[in-house]
N, C-alpha and C positions, 0 to 999 in steps of 0.2 A: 672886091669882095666876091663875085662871079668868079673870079678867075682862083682864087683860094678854095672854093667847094668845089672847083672841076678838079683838082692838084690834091685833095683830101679825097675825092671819089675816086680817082683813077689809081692812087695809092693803096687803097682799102681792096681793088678789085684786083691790083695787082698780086697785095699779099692774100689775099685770099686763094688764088688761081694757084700762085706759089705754096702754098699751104695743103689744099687739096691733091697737088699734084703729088708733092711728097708722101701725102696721107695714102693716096693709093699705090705708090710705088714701092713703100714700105708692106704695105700688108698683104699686096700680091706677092712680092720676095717671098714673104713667112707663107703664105700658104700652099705657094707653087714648094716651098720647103718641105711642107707636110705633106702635101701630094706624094712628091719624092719619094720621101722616106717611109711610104704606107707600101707605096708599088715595090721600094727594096725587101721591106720585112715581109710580104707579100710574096715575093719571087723567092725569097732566101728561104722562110717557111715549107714553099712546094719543092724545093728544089733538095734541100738540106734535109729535112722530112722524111717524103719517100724514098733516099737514096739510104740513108743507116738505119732508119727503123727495118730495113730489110737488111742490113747488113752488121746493125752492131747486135752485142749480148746484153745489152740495156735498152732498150726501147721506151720504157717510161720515164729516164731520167732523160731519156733528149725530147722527148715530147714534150714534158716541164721545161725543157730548157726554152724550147722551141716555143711554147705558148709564153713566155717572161718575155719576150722580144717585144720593145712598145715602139710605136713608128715615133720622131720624134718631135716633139710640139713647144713650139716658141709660145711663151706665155706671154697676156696683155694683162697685168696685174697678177692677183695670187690664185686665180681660178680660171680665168677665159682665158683659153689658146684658139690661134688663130688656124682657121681652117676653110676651105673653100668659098664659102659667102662672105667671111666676114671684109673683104675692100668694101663690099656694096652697103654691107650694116653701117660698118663704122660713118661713110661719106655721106650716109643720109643722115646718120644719129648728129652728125656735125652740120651738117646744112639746114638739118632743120634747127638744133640751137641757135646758127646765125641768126637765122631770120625770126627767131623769136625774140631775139635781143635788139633784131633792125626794128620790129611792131612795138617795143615797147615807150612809152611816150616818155 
């Protein structure tokens, strides 16, 4: 009997450990993504920018163009993208529901 609760305990902390770890390896990828691609639109913007607006015969159609450039963002649903803090939200938002579901009698 002993020996079945260590073998259900050490299963539960395995797949949890396994769960977590994915949970943050996943949403650091997307945000170090978004990072990414804010510093590209970011560089491409100053760089892209002051070089034609001094040089082309249209300057407000590449400023509009130039301001439409969105960095790009991996969505977690229909509305939340994943961006800098969210490894650290998401693993507490999940470790604390564990452990509400472990206190439940």
């Amino acid at each position: 009997m002993v020996a079945a609760r260590l073998v259900e305990l050490v299963l539960f902390a395995t797949i949890a450990h396994h769960g977590l770890v994915a949970l943050l390896m996943y949403t650091t990828f997307m945000s170090k993504l978004f990072e990414a691609s804010v510093g590209f639109v970011r560089k491409i913007k100053l760089s892209v920018l002051l070089r034609q607006v001094v040089l082309s015969e249209q300057p407000k159609l590449i400023e509009k163009t130039m301001r439409s450039l969105m960095p790009m963002q991996s969505y977690l649903g229909y509305v939340n993208y994943v961006e800098k803090s969210t490894p650290f939200v998401m693993t507490d938002f999940c470790v604390t529901q564990i452990v509400n579901l472990l206190l439940v009698p």
